[in-house]
C-alpha positions as CSV (number, residue, x, y, z in Angstrom):
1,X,22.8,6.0,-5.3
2,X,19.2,6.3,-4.3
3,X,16.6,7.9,-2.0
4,X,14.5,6.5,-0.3
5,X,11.4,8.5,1.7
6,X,8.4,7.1,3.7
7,X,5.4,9.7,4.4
8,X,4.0,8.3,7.4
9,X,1.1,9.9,9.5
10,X,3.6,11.5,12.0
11,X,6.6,11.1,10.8
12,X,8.5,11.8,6.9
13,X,11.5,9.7,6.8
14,X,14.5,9.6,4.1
15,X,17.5,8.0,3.8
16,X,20.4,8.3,1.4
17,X,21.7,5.2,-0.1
18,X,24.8,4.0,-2.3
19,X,24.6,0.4,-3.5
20,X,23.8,-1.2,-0.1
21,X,25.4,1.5,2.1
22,X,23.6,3.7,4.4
23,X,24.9,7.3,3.8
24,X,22.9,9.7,5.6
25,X,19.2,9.6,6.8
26,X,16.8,12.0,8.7
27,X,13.1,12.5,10.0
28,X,10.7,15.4,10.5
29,X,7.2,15.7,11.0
30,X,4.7,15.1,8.6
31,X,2.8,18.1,8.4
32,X,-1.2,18.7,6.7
33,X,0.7,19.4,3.3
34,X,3.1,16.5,2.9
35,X,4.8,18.4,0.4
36,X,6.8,20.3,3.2
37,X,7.9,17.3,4.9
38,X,9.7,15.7,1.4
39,X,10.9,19.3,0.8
40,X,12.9,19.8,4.2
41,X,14.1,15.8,4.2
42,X,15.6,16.0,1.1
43,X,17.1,19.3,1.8
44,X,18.7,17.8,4.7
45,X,20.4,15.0,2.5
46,X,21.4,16.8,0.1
47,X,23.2,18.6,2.1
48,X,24.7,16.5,4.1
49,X,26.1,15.1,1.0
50,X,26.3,17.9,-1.9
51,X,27.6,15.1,-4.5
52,X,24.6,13.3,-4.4
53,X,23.2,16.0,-6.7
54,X,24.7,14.5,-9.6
55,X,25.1,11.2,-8.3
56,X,21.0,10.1,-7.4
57,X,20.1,8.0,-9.8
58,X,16.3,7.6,-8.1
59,X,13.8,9.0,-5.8
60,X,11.4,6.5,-4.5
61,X,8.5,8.0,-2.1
62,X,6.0,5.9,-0.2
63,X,2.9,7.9,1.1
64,X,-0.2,7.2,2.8
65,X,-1.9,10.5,1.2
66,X,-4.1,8.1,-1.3
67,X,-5.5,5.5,1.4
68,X,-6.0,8.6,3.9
69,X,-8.4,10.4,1.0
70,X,-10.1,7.3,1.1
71,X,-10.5,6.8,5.0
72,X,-11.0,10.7,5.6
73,X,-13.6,11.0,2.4
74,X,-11.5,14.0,1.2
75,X,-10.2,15.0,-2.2
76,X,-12.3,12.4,-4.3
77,X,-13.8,12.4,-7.4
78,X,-17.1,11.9,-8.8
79,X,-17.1,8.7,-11.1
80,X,-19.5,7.2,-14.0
81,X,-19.3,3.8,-13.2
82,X,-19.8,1.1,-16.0
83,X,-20.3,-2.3,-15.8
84,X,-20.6,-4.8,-18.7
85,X,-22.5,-8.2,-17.7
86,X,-26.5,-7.9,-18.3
87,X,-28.8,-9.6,-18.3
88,X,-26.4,-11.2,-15.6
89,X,-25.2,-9.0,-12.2
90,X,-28.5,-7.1,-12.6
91,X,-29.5,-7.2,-9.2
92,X,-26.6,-5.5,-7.4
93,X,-25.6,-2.8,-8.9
94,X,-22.2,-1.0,-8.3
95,X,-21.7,0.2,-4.9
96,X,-24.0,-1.6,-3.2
97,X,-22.1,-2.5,-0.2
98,X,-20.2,1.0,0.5
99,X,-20.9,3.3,3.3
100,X,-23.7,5.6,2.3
101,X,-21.5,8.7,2.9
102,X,-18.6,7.6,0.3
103,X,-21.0,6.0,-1.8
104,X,-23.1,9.6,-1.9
105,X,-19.6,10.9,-2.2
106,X,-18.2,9.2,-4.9
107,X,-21.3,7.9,-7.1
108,X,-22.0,10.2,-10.6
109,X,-23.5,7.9,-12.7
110,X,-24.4,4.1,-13.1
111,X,-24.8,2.2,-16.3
112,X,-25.0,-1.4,-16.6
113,X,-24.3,-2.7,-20.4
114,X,-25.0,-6.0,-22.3
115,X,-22.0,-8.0,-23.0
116,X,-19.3,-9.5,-20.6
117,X,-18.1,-13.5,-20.5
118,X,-17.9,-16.6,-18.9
119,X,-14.7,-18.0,-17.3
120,X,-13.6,-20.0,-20.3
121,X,-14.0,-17.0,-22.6
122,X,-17.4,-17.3,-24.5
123,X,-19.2,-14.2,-24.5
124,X,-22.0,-13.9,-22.0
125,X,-23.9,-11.7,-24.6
126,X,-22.5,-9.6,-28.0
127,X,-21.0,-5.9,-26.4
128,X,-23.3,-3.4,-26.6
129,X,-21.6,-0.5,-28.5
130,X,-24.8,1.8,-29.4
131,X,-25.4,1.8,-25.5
132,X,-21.7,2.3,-24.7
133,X,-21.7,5.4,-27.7
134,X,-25.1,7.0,-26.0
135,X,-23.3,6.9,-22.4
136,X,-20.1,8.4,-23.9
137,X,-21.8,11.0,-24.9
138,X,-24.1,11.5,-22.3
139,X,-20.5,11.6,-19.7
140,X,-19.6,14.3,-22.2
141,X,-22.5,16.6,-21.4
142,X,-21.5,15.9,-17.6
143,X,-18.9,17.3,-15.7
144,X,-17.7,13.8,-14.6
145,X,-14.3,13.1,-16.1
146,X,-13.6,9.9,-13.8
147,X,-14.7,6.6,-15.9
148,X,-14.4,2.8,-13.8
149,X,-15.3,0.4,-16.2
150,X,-15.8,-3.2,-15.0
151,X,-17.0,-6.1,-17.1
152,X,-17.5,-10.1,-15.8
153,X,-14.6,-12.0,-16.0
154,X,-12.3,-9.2,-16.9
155,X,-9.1,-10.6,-15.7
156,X,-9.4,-13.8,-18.0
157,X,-10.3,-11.6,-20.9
158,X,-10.2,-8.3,-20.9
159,X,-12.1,-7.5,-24.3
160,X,-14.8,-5.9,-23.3
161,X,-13.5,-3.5,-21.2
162,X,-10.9,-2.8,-23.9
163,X,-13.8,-1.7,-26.9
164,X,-15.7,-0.1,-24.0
165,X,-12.5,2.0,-23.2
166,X,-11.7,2.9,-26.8
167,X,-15.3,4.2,-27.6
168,X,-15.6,6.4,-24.8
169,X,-12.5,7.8,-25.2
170,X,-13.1,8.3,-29.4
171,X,-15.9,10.5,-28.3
172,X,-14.3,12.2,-25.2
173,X,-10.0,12.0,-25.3
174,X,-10.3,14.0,-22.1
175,X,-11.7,11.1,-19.9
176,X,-9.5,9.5,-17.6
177,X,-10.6,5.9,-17.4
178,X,-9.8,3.1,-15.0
179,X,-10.5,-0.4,-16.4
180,X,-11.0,-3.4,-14.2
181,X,-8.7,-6.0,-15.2
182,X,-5.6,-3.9,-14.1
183,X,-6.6,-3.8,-10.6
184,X,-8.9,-6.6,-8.6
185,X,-9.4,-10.6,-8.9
186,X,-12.2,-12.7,-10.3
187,X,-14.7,-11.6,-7.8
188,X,-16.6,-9.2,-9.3
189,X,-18.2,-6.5,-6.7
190,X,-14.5,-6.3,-5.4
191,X,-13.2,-5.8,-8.3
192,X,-15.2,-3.4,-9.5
193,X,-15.3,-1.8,-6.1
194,X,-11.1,-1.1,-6.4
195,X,-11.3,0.5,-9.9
196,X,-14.3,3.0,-8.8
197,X,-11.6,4.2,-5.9
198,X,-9.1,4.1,-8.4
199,X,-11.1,6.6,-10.4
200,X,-11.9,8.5,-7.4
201,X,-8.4,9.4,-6.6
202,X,-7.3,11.0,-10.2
203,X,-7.3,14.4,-9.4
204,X,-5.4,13.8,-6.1
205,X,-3.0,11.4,-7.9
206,X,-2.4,14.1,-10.5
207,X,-1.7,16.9,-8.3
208,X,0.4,14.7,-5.6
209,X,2.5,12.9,-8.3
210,X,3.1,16.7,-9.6
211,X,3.7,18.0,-6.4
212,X,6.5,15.1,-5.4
213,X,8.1,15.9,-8.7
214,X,8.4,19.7,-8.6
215,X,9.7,19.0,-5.1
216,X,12.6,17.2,-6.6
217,X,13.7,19.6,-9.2
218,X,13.6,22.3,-6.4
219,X,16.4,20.2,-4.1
220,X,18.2,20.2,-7.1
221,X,18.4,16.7,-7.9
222,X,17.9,15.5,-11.2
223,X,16.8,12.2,-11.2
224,X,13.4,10.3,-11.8
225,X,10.5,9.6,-9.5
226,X,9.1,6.1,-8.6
227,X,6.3,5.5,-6.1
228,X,6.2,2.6,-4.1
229,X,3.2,-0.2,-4.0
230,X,1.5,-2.7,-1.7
231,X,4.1,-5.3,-2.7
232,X,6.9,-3.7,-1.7
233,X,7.9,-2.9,-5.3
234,X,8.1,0.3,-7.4
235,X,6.4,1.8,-10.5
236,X,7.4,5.0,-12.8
237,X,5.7,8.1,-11.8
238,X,3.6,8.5,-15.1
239,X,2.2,5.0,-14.3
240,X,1.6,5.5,-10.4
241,X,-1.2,8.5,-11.7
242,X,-3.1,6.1,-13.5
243,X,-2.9,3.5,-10.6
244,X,-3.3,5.1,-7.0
245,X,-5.0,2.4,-5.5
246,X,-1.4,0.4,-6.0
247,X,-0.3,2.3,-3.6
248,X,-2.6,2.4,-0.5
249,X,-0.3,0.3,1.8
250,X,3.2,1.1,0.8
251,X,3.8,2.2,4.2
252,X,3.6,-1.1,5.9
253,X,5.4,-2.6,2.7
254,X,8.3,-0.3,3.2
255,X,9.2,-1.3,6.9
256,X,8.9,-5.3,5.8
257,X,11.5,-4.8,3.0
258,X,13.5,-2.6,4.5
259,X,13.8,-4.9,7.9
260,X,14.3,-7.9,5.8
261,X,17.5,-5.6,3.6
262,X,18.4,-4.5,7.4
263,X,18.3,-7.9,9.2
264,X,19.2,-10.7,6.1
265,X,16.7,-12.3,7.1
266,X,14.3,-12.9,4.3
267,X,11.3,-15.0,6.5
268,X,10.5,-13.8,9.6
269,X,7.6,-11.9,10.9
270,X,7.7,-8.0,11.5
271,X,6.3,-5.4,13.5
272,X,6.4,-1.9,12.4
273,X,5.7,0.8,15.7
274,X,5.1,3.7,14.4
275,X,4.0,6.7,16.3
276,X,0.3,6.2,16.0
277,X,-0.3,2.4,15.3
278,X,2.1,-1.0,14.6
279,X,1.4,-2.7,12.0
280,X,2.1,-6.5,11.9
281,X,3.0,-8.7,8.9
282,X,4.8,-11.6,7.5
283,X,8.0,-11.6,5.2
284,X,8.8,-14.6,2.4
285,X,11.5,-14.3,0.1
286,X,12.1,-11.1,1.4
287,X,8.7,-9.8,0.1
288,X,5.5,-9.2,2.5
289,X,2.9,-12.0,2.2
290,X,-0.4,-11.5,0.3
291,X,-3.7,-11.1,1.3
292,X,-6.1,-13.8,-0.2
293,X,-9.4,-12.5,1.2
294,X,-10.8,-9.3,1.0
295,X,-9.1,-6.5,2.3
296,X,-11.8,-3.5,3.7
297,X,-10.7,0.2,2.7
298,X,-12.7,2.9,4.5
299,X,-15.4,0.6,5.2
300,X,-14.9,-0.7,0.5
301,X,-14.9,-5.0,0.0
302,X,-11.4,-4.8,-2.1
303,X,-9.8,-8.0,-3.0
304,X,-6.6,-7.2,-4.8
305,X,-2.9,-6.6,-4.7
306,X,-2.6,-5.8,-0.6
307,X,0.1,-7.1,1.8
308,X,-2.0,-9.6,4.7
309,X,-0.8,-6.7,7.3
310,X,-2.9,-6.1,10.6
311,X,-3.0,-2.5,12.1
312,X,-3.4,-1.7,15.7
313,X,-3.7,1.9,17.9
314,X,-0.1,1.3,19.7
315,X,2.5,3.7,19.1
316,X,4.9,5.9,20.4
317,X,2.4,8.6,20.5
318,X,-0.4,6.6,21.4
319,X,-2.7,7.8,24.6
320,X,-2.8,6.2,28.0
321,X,-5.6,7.4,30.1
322,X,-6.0,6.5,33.9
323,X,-8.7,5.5,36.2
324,X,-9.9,3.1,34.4
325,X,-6.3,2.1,32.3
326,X,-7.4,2.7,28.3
327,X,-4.3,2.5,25.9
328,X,-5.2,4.4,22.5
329,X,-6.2,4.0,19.8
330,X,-5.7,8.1,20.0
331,X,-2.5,9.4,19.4
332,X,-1.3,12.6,19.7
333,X,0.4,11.7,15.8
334,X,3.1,14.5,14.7
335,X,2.2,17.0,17.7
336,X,4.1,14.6,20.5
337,X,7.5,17.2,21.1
338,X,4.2,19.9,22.0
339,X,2.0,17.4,23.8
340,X,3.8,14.6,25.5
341,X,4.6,15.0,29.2
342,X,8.5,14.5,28.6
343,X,8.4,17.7,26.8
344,X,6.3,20.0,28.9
345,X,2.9,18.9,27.6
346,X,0.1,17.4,29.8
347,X,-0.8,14.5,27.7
348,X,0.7,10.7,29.0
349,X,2.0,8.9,25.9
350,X,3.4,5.6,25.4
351,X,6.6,7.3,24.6
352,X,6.4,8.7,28.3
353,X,5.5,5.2,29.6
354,X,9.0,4.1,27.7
355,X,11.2,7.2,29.2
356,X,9.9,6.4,32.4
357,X,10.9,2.6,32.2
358,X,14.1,3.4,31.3
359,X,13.6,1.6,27.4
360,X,14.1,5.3,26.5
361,X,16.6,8.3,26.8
362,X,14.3,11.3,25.1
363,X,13.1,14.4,26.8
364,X,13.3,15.3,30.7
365,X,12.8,12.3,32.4
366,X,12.5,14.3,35.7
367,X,8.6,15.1,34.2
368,X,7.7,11.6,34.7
369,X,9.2,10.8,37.7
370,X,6.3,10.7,39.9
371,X,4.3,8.2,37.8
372,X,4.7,4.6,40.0
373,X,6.9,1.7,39.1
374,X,3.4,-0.4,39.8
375,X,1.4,2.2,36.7
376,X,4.6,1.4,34.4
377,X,4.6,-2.2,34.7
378,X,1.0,-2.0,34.2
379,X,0.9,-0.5,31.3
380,X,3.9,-1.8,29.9
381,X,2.3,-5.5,30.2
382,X,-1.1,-4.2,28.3
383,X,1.2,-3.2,25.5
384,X,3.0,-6.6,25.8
385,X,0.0,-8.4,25.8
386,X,-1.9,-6.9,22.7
387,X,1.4,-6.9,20.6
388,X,2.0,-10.8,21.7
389,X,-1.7,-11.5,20.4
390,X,-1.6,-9.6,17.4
391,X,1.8,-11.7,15.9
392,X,0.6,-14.6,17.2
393,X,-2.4,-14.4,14.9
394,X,-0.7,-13.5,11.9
395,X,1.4,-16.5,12.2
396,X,-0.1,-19.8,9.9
397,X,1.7,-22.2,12.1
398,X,2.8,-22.5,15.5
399,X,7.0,-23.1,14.6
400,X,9.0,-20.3,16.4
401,X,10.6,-17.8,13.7
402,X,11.9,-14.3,13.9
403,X,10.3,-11.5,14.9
404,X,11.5,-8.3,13.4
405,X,11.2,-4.7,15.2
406,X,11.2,-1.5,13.1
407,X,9.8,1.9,13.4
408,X,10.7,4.9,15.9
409,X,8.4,3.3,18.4
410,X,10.6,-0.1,18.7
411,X,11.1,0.3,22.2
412,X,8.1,-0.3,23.2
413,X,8.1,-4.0,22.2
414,X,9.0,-6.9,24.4
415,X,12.0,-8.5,24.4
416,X,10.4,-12.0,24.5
417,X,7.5,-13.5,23.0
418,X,6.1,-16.9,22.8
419,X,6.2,-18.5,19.4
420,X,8.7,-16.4,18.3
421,X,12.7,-18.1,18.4
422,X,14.1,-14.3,18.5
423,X,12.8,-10.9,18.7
424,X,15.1,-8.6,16.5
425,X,15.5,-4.9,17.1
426,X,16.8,-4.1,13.6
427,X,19.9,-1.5,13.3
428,X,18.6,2.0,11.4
429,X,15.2,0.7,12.5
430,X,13.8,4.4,12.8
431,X,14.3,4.8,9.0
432,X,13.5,1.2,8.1
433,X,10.8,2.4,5.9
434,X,12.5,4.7,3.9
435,X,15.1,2.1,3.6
436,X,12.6,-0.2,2.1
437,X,11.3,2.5,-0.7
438,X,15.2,3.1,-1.8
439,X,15.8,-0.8,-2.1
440,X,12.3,-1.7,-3.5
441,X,12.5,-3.7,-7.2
442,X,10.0,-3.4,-10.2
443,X,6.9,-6.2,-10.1
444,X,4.8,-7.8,-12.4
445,X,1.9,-9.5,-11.3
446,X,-1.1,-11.8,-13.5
447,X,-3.7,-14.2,-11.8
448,X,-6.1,-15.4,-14.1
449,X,-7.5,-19.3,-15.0
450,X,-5.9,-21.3,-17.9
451,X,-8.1,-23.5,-20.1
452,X,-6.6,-27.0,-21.7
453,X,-2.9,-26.5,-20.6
454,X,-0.5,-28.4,-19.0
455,X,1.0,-27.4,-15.5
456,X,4.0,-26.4,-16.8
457,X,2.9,-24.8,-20.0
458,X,0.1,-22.7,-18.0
459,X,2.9,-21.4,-15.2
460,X,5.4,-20.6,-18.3
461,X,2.7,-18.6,-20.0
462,X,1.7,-17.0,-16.8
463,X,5.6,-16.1,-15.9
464,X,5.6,-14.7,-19.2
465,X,2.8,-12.2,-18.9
466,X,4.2,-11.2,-15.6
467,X,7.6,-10.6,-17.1
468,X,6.6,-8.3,-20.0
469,X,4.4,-6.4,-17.3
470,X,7.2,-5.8,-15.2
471,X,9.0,-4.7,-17.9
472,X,6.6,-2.2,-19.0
473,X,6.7,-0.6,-15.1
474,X,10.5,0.0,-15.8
475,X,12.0,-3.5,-14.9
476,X,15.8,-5.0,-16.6
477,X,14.5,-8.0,-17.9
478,X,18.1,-9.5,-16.9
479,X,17.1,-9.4,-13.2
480,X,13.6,-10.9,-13.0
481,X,13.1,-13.2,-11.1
482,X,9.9,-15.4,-10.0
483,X,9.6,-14.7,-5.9
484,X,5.6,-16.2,-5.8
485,X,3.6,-18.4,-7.3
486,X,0.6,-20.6,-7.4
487,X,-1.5,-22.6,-9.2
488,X,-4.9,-23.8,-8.1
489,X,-6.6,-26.3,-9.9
490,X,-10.5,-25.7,-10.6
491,X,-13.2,-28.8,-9.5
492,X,-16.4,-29.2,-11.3
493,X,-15.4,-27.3,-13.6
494,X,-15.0,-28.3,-17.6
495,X,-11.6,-27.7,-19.7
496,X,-9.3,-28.7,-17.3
497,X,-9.2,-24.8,-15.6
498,X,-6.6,-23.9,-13.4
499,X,-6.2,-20.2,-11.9
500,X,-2.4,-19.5,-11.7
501,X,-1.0,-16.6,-9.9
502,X,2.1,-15.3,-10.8
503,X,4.5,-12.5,-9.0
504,X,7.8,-11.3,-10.7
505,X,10.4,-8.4,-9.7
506,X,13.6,-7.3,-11.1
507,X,16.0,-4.5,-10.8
508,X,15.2,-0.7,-12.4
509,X,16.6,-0.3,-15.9
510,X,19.3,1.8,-16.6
């Protein structure tokens, strides 16, 4: 038996599962401390069904609290950033490309060390360690406890950034220190750019992981707490402080694997209507498809683990204004029972449009009555068309599959669509997120170039590393199994190099 709970940007969702059964599930609004939102969903479940005290054996919790902090420039951390590479990289230094606000935000101190190494493994230049020991202790004079430490070609080998790591904490154990080669690709500035939010978000990692946690023991469960990440998998709580930045898109994650559990279907594309945007994807295997480029977070170049999921203002809050017809992106979020016209307010939503249509039975009807059948349809065909366009180019070829419909704003999407063989409206679809966090598996992840290898030989090693990784994040090695990979052969390039990427998950451990 586990729970499952989405914190979305209007609404906190939770459902209560045994094995594959739905038992219970509910939703409330998400208010400015999330806290009281997981509080009064798990009180509801709880009890609704006073067994599952002693019966949960997990509490999984998506939330959108860490990419917010990002996007809103609240509750971040000043960080020392590090990077190991001169004489090379010397001419952009770290942050370069940010907006100037979070960069002025964010940015303590910048060092830039000799050492780092090419993509076959030779050393660029020896490390550095009398200039690493004088930064350590100049970060120990400072009030900065947040440490990113990025070093060229740290995904192939990650020595450098290992010494680095170990000297600065020998002279300060208090430093919290995010290291490169857990989060981004090859490309440097993107990589490096992902572990300085990473470090950013400690305090507000700590506190929120702590918060979830005490939340828990006050329902009176007793069971452990996994956060979900932009795969669609889970971590352990301890490890989800560390790695906040894992878990930035867990909301659109959720609703994919918890409409591909609800449907069985496993590849299909899927749109999630929320009450202030729908976000768009594609399913494989059951799991949400990559992204492969870079992925912009509050204006950050990121390139690393992110579902390839587009975002648009249409939802069941979402603003129509008249005169001339503009359809979001404002929403009125978690305030639409005080706002919306079917509930006395004075503001048109989309959820109004829907009531009025008849797609909807919410509210008092009668408070829409006036707006015209010719206003409706007109609306109701903007929202068609942007939808249409917005699945249409997130699909990589033009065969007709599935479309999947989750989310409390479902309603509002068409029942047809070209290039798409069916459109689904999946059963429990209002809770199909927090469906997805109680389901989600454990992952293991590596992407890095091979030197001298055979195909097989390289992928082996590579499912290997992504195995014993899972397993560290709480995985039953028994249940891993392979659900992506690739391998990529390098041109003009000596030693036969090959960049493999390799994706794992398996079941909790008991």
């Amino acid at each position: 038996m586990r729970i499952g709970i989405d914190v979305g940007g209007t609404n906190t969702d939770a459902v209560l599962i045994e094995g594959e059964v739905i038992i219970a599930s509910c939703k409330t609004a998400t208010t400015d401390e999330i806290n009281d939102g997981i509080e009064t969903v798990l009180k509801n479940l709880v009890t609704s069904y006073p067994a599952s005290c002693k019966k949960v054996e997990a509490v999984m919790i998506g939330t959108t609290h860490f990419v917010n902090a990002v996007v809103q420039r609240r509750h971040l951390n000043k960080v020392t950033s590090i990077r190991i590479g001169l004489p090379a990289s010397a001419s952009l230094y770290p942050m370069i490309d940010w907006p100037e606000d979070l960069r002025t935000l964010v940015n303590g101190d910048i060092y830039m060390v000799e050492g780092g190494h090419e993509y076959d493994g030779r050393p660029l230049l020896p490390l550095d360690e009398k200039e690493l020991l004088k930064i350590a202790q100049n970060i120990k004079k400072s009030e900065i406890s947040a440490v990113a430490i990025s070093s060229i070609f740290s995904p192939l080998t990650d020595a450098c950034e290992i010494r680095a790591e170990e000297i600065l904490l020998n002279e300060d154990p208090s430093l919290r220190i995010s290291v490169s080669n857990k989060f981004g690709r090859i490309g440097l500035l993107e990589r490096e750019s992902v572990t300085i939010l990473n470090a950013s978000l400690q305090d507000l990692s700590e506190s929120t992981v702590d918060a979830f946690e005490k939340a828990i023991k006050r329902s009176g469960l007793n069971a452990p707490l996994f956060i979900t990440q932009n795969d669609g998998t889970v971590t352990k709580s301890d490890i989800a402080r560390d790695t906040p930045v894992f878990g930035f898109a867990s909301g659109p994650t959720n609703s994919m694997r918890g409409a591909a559990f609800l449907s069985g279907i496993e590849n299909a594309m899927v749109v999630d209507i929320g009450g202030t945007t729908s976000d768009v994807g594609c399913i494989r295997n059951g799991y949400p498809r990559e992204a492969n480029n870079v992925v912009e977070i509050g204006g950050v170049r990121t390139l690393f683990r992110m579902p390839d999921v587009v975002s648009i203002g249409i939802g069941g809050g979402t603003i129509v204004k008249s005169d001339p017809l503009k359809i979001g992106p404002e929403s009125v979020g978690h305030r639409l029972q005080q706002t919306a016209r079917i509930f006395g307010g004075n503001q048109l939503t989309l959820t109004d449009i829907a009531v009025a249509s008849n797609d909807l039975e919410l509210g008092d009807p009668a408070l829409v009555s006036e707006i015209s059948k010719q206003k409706v349809s007109q609306i109701k065909e903007a929202v068609n068309a942007t939808l249409e366009q917005t699945v249409d180019s997130m699909k990589t070829d033009n065969a007709e599959i599935p479309l999947l419909v989750v989310g409390g704003g479902a309603m509002l999407c068409p029942k047809e669509m070209d290039g798409i063989s069916d459109v689904i409206n999946v059963i429990h679809a209002d809770v199909a997120n927090a469906v997805g966090a109680a389901m989600a598996q454990i992952s293991g992840e590596v992407d890095r170039v091979f030197n001298d290898m055979t195909r097989d030989d390289l992928l082996l090693e590579a499912t290997q590393i992504a195995t014993q990784r899972a397993m560290a994040a709480g995985a039953d090695k028994d249940t891993v199994r392979v659900v992506d990979m690739e391998d990529l052969p390098l041109a003009y390039i000596p030693g036969n190099a090959v960049r493999a990427r390799v994706r794992v998950v398996g079941d909790i451990a008991r």
